[in-house]
TORSE-149466 format. One record per residue: residue number from 1; residue in one letter; x, y, z of N, C-alpha, C in turn. Coordinates in nm, 4 decimals, padded with zeros to 6 digits. Example, Ala and Ser with C-alpha at 12.3 -4.5 7.8 and 13.67 -1.06 7.14 Angstrom:
<rs>
  seq  type      n.xx      n.yy      n.zz     ca.xx     ca.yy     ca.zz      c.xx      c.yy      c.zz
    1     A   01.3190  -00.5690   00.7800   01.2300  -00.4500   00.7800   01.3200  -00.3300   00.7800
    2     S   01.2850  -00.2250   00.7080   01.3670  -00.1060   00.7140   01.2900   00.0030   00.7870
</rs>
This chain:
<rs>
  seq  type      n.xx      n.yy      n.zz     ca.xx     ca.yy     ca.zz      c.xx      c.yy      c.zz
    1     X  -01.6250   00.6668   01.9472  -01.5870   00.5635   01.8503  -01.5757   00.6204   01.7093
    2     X  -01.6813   00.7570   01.6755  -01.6958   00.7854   01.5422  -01.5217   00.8402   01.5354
    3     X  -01.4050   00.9076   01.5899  -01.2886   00.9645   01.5860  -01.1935   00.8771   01.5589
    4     X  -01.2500   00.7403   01.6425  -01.1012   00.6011   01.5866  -01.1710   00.5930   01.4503
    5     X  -01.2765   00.5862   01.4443  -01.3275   00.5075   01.2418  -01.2625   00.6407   01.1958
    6     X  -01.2997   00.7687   01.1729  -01.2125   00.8129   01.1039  -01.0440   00.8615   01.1042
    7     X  -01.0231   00.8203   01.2096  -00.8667   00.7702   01.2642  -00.8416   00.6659   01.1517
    8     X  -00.9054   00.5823   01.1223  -00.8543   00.4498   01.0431  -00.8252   00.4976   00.9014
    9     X  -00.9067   00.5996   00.8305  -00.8827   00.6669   00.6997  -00.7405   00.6947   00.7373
   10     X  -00.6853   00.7566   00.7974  -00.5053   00.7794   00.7847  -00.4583   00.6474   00.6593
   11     X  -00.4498   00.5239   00.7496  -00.3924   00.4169   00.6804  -00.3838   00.3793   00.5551
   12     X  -00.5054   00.4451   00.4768  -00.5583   00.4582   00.3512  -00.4708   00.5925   00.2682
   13     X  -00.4479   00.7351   00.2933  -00.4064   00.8101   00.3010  -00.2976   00.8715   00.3012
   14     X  -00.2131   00.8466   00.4469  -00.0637   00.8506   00.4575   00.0045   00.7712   00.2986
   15     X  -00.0132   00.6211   00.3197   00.0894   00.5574   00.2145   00.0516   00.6339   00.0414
   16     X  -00.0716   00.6866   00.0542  -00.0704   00.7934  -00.1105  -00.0132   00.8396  -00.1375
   17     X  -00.0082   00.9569   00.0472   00.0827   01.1035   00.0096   00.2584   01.0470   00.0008
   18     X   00.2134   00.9755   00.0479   00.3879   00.9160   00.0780   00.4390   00.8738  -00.0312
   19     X   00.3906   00.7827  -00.0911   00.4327   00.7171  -00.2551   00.4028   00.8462  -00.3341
   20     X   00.3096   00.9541  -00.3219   00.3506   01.0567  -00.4235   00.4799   01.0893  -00.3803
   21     X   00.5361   01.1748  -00.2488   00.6351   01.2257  -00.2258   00.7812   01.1627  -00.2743
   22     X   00.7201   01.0308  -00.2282   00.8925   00.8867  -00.2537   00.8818   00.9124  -00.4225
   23     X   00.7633   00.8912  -00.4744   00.8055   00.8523  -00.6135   00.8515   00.9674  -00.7034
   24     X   00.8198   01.1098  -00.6402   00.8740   01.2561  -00.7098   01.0245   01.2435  -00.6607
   25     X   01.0590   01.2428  -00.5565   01.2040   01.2300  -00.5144   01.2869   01.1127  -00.5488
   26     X   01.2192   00.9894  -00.5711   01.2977   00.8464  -00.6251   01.3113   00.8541  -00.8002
   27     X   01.2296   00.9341  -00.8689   01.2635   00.9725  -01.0019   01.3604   01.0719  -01.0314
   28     X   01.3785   01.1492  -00.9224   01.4862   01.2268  -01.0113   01.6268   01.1761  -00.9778
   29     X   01.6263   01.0761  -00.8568   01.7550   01.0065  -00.8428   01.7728   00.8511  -00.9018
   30     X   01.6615   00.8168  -00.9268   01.7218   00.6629  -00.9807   01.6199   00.7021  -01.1681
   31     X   01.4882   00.7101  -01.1823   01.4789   00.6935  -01.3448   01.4487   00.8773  -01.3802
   32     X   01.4732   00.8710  -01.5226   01.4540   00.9608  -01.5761   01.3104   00.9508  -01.6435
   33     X   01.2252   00.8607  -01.5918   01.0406   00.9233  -01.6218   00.9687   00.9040  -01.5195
   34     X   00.8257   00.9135  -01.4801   00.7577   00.9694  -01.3961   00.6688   00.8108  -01.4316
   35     X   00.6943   00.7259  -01.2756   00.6132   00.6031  -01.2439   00.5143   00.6203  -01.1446
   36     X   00.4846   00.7723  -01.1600   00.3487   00.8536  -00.9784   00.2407   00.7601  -01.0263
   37     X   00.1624   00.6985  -01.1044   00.0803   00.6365  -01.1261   00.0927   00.4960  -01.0366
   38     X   00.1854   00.4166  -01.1110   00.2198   00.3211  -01.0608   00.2063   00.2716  -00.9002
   39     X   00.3123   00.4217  -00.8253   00.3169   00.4451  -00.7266   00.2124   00.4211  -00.6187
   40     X   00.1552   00.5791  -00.6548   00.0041   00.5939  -00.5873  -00.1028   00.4224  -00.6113
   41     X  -00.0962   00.3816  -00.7534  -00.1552   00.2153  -00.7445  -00.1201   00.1565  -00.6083
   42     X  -00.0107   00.1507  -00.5867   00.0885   00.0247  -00.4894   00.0315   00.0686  -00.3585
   43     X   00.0295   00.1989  -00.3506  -00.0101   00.2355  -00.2181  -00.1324   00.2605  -00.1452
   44     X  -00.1909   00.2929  -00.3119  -00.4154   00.2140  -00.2545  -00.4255   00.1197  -00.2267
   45     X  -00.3794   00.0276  -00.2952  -00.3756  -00.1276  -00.2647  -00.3304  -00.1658  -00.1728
   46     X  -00.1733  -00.1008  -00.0586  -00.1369  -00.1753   00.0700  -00.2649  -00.0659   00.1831
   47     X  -00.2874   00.0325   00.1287  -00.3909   00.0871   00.2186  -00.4791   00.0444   00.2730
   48     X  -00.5589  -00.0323   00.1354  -00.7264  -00.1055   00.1173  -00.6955  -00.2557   00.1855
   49     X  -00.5342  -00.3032   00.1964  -00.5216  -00.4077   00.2065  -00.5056  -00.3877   00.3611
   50     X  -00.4130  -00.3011   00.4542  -00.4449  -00.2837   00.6293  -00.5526  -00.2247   00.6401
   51     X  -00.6218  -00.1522   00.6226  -00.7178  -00.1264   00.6494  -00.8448  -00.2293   00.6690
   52     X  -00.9067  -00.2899   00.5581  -01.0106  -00.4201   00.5273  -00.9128  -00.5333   00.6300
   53     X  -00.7807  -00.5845   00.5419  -00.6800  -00.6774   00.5962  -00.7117  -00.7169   00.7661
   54     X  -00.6342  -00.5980   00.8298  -00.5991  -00.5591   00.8999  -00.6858  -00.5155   01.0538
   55     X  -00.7338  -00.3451   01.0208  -00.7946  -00.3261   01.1195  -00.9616  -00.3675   01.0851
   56     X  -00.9982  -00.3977   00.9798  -01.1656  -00.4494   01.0065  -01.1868  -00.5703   01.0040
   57     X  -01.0694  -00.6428   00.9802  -01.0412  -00.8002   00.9614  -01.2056  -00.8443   00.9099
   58     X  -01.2168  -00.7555   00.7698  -01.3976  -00.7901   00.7391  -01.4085  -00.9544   00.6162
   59     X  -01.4999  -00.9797   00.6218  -01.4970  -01.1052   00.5309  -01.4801  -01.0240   00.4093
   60     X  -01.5277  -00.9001   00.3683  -01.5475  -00.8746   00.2034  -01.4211  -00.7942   00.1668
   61     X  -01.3178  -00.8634   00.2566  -01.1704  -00.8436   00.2297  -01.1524  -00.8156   00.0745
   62     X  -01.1331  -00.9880   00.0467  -01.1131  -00.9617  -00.0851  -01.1878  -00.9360  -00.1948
   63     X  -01.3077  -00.8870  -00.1658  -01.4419  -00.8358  -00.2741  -01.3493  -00.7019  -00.2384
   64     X  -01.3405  -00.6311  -00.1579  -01.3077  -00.5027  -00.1968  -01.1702  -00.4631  -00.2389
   65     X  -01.0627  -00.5603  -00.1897  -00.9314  -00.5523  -00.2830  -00.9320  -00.5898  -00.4335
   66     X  -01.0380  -00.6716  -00.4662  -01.0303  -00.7223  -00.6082  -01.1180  -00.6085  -00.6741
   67     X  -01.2382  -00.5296  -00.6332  -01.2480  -00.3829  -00.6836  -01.1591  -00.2901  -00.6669
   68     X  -01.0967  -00.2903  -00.5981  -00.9804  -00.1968  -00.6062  -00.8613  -00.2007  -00.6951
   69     X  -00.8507  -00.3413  -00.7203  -00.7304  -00.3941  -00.8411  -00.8184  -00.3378  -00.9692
   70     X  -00.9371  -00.3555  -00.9758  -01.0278  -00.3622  -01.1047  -01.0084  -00.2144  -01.1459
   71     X  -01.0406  -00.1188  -01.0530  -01.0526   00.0382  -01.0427  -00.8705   00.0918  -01.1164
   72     X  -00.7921   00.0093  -01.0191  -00.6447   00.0493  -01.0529  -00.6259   00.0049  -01.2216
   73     X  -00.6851  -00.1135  -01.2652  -00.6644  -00.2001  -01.3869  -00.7118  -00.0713  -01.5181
   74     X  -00.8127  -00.0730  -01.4746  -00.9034   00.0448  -01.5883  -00.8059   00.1766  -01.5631
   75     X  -00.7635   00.2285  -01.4677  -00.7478   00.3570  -01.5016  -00.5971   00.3660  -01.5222
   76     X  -00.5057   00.2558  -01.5402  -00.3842   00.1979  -01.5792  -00.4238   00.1706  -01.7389
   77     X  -00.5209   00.1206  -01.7758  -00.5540   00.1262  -01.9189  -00.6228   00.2553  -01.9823
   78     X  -00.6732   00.2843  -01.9280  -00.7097   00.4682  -01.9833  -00.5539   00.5537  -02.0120
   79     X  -00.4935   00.4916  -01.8969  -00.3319   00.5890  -01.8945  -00.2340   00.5354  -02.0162
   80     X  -00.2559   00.4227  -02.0387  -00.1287   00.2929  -02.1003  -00.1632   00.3661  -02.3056
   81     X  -00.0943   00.4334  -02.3743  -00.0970   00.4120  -02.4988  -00.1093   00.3442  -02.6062
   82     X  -00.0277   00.2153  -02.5631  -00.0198   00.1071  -02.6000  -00.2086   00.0355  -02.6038
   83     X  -00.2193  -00.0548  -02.6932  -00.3409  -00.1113  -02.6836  -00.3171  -00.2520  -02.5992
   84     X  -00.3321  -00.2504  -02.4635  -00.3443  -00.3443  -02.4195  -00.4756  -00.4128  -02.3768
   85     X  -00.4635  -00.5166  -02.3733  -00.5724  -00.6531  -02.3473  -00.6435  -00.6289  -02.2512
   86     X  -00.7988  -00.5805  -02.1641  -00.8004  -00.4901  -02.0344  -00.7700  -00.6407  -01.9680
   87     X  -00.8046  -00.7589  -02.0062  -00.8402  -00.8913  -01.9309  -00.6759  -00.9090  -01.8983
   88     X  -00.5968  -00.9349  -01.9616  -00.4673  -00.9625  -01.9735  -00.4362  -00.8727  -01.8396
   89     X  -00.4060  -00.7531  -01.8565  -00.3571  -00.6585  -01.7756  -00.4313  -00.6814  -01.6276
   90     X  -00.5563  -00.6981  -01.6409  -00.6319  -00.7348  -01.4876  -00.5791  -00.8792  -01.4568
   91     X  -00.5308  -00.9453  -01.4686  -00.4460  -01.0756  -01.4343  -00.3541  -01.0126  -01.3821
   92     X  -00.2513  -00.9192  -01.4494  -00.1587  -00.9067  -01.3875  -00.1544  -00.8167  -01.2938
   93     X  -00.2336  -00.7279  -01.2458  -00.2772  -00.6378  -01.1440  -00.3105  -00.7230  -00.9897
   94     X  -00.3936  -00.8270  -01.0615  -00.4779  -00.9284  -00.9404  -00.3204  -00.9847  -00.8699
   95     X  -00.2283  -01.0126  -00.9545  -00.1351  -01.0553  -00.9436  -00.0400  -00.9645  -00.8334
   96     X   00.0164  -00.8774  -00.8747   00.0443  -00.7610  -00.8568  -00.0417  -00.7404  -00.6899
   97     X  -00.1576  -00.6835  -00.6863  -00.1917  -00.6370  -00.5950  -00.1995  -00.7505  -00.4778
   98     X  -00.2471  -00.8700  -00.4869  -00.2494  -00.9806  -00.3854  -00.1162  -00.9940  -00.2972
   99     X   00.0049  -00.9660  -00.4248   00.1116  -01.0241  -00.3601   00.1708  -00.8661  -00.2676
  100     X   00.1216  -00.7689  -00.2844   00.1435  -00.6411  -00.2018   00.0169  -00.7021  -00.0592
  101     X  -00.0929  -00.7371  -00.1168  -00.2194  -00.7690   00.0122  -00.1291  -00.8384   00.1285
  102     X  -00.0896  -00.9731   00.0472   00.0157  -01.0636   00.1532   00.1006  -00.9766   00.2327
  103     X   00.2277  -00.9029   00.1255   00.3131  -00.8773   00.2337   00.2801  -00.7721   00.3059
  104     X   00.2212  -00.7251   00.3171   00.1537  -00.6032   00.4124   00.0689  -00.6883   00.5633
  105     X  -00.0130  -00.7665   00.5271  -00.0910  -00.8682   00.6419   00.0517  -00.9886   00.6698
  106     X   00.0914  -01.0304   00.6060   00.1869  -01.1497   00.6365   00.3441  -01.0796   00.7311
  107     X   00.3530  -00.9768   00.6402   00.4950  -00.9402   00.6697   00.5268  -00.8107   00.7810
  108     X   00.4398  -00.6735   00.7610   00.4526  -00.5484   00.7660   00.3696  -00.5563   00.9196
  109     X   00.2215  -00.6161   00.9205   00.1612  -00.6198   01.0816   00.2196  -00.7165   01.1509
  110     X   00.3040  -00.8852   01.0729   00.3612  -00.9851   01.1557   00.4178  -00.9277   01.3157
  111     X   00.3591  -00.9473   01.4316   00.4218  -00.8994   01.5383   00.5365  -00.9299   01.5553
  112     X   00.5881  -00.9969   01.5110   00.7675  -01.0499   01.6025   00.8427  -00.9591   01.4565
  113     X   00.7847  -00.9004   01.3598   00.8931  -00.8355   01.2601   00.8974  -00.6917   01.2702
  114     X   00.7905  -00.6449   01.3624   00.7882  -00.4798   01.3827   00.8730  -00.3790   01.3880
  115     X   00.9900  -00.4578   01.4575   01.1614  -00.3683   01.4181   01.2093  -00.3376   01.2694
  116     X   01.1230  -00.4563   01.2252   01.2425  -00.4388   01.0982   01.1301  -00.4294   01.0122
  117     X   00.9762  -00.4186   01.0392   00.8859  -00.4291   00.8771   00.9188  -00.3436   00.8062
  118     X   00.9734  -00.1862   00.8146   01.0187  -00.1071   00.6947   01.0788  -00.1349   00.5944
  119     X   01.2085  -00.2033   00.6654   01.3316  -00.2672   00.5561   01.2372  -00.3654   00.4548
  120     X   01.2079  -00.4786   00.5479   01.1614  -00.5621   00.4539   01.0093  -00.5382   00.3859
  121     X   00.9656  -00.4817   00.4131   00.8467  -00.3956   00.2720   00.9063  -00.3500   00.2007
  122     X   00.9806  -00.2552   00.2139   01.0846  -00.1699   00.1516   01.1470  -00.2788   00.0596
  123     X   01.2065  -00.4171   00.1142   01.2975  -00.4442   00.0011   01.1802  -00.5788  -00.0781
  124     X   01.0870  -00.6167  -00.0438   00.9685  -00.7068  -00.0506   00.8922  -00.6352  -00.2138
  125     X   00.8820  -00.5292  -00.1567   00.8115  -00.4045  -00.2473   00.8981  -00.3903  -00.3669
  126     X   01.0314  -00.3174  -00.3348   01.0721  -00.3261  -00.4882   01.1248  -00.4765  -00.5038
  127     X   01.1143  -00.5517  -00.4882   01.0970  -00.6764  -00.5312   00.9662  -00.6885  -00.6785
  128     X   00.8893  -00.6685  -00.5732   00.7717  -00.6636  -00.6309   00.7049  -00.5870  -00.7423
  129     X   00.7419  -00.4539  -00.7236   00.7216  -00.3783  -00.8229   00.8662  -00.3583  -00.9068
  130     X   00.9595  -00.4304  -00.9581   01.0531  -00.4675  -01.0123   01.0164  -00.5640  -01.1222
  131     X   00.9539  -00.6789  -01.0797   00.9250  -00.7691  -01.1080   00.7891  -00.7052  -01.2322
  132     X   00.6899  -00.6484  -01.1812   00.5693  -00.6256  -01.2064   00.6052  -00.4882  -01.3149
  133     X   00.6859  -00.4115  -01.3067   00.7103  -00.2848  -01.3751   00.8045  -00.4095  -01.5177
  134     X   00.8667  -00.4886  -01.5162   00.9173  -00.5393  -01.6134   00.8490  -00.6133  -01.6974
  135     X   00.7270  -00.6994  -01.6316   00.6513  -00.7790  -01.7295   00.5241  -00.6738  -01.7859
  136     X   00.5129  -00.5437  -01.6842   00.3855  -00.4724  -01.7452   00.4451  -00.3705  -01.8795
  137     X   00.5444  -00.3494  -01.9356   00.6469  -00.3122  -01.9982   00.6160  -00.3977  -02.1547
  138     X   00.6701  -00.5268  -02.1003   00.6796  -00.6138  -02.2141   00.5104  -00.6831  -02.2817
  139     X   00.4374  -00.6295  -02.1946   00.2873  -00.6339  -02.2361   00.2975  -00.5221  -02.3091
  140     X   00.3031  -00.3949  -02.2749   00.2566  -00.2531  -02.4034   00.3779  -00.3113  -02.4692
  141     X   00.4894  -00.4279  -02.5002   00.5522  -00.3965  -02.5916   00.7081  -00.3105  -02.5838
  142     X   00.7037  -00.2548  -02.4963   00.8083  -00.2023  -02.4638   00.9261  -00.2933  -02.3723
  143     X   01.0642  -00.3715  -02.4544   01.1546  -00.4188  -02.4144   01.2884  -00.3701  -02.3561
  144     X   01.3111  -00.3511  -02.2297   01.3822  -00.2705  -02.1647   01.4898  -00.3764  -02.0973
  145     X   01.6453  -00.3495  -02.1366   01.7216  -00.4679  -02.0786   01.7851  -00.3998  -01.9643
  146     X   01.8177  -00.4696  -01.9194   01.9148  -00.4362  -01.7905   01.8336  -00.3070  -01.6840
  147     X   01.7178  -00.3122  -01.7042   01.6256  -00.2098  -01.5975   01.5812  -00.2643  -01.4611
  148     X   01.6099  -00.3764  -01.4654   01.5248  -00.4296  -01.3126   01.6011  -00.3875  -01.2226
  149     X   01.7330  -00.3694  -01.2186   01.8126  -00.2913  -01.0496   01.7342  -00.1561  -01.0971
  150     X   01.7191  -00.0730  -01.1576   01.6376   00.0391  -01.1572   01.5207   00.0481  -01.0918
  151     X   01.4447  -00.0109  -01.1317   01.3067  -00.0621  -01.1014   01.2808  -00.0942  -00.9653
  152     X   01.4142  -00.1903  -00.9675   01.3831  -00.2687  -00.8088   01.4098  -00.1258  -00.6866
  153     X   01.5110  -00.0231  -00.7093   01.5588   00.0756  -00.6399   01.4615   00.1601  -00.6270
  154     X   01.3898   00.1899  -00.7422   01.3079   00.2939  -00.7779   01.1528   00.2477  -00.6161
  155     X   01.1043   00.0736  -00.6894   01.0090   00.0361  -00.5882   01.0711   00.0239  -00.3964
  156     X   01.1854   00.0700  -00.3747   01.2764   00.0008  -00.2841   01.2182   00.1713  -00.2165
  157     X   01.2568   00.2273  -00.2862   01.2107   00.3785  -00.2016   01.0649   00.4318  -00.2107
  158     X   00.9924   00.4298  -00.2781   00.8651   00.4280  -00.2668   00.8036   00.3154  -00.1701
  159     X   00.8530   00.2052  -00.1672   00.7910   00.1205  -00.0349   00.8475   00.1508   00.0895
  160     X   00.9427   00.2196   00.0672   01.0322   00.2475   00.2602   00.8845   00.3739   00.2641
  161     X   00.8839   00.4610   00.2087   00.8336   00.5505   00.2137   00.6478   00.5320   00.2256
  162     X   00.6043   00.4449   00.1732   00.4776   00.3803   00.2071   00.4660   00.3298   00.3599
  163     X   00.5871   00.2118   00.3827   00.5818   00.1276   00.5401   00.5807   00.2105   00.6337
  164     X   00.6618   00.3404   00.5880   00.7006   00.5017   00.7068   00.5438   00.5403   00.7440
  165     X   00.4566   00.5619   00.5987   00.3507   00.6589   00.6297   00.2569   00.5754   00.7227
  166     X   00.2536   00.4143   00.6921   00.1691   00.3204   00.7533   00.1823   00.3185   00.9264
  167     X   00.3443   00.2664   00.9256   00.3526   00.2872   01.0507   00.3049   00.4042   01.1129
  168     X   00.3134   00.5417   01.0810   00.3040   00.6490   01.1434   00.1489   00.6255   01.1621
  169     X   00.1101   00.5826   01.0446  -00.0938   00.6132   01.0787  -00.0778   00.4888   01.1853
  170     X  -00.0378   00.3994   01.2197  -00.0799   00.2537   01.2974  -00.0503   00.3239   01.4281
  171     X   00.0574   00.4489   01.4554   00.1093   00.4869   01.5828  -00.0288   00.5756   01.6333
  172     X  -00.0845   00.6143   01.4982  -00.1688   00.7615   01.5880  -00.2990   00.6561   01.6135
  173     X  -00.3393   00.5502   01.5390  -00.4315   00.5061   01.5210  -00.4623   00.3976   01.6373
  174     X  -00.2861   00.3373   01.6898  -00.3399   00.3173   01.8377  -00.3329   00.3639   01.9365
  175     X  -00.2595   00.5218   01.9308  -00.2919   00.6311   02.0220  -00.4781   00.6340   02.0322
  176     X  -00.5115   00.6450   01.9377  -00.6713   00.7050   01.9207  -00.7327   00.5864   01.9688
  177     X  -00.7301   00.4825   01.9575  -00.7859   00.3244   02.0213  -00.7562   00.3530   02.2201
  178     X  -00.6314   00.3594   02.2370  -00.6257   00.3549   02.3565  -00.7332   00.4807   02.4430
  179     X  -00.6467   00.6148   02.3882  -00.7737   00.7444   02.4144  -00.9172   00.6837   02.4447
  180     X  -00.9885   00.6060   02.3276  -01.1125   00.5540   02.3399  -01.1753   00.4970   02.4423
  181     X  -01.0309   00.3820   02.4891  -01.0588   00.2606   02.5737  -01.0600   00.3653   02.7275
  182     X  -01.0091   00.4356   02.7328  -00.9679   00.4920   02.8570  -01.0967   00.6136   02.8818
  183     X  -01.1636   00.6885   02.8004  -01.2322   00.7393   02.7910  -01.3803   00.6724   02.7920
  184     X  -01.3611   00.5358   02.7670  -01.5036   00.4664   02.7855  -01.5350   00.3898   02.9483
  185     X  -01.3603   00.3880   02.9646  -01.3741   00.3130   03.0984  -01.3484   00.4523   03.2198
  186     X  -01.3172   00.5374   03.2400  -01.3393   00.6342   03.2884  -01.5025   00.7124   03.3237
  187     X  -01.6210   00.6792   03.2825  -01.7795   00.7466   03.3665  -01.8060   00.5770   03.4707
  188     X  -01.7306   00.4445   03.3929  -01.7798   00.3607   03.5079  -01.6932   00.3807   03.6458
  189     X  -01.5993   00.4006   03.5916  -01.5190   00.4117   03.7374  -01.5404   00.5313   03.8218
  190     X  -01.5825   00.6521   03.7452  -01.6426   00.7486   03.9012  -01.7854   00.6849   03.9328
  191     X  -01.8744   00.6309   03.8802  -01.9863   00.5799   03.9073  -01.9432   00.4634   04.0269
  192     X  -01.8350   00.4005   03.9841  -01.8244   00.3310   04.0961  -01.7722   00.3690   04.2197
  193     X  -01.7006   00.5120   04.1856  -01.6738   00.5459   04.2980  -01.7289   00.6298   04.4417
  194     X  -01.8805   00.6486   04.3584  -01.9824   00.7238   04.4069  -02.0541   00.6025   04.4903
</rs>
């Protein structure tokens, strides 16, 4: 059992390395600055969110997504130049991260959407971080017109590239579940066959 629990760290993991990789390769084709912060945020948060969400289906769900928004909030304000509000900005994070919690549990594990959860994270996501990269902007102050198809493209490939790494950990992770099940039910059955 101890090999599936740390089987489950993938889920946490994959979507990091992945939103680093998407967001180094989605900057040099859609913006000309570096949103890896941002990124890597989006992708602790759908991590912490299947993981808790998901495979521990635990009550302190959202005690530990709302420390995790808190953790992302502060070190988004250590990064931010601008003097922003920390309270202000943790609204919009809580904001921000819940509505990634949803579509990841609502949309991305939904069983009847499994063909298609990439696309639609993928296009859910830069939705989302479109939306969220424009109003966190006009908080430091910075007014940017006509950027949201940017934004939205920019979050559109960093979330294909998150749903990729997820799925891949969900494939090994119920490889490693089944292994388990078969390996636990395998000493009763020669016992019974003795």
């Amino acid at each position: 059992m101890d090999r599936y629990k740390h089987t489950l760290l993938l889920v946490l993991l994959l979507p990091i390395i992945a939103a680093g990789i998407g967001s180094y390769l989605a900057e040099r084709e859609v913006l000309s600055y570096s949103l890896i912060q941002v990124s890597l945020s989006a992708a602790f948060i759908c991590g912490i969110s299947a993981l808790f969400g998901h495979y521990f289906k635990s009550r302190i769900t959202h005690s530990v997504l709302l420390l995790s928004i808190l953790i992302v909030t502060i070190f988004t304000r250590l990064t931010i130049k601008s003097p922003v509000n920390l309270f202000t900005l943790l609204l919009v994070n809580v904001v921000f991260g819940y509505l990634n919690h949803f579509m990841i549990i609502k949309i991305f594990y939904h069983k009847d959407l499994m063909r298609i959860r990439t696309l639609l994270t993928g296009l859910g996501g830069g939705l989302i971080f479109g939306l969220y990269l424009l109003y966190l902007y006009r908080l430091v102050g910075v007014h940017l017109e006509g950027n949201f198809s940017a934004f939205f493209m920019f979050g559109l490939i960093i979330y294909v590239f998150i749903a990729f790494a997820m799925s891949m950990a969900d494939l090994i992770i119920i490889k490693s579940e089944v292994k388990q099940l078969q390996n636990s039910n395998d000493p009763g059955e020669e016992e019974s066959d003795q």
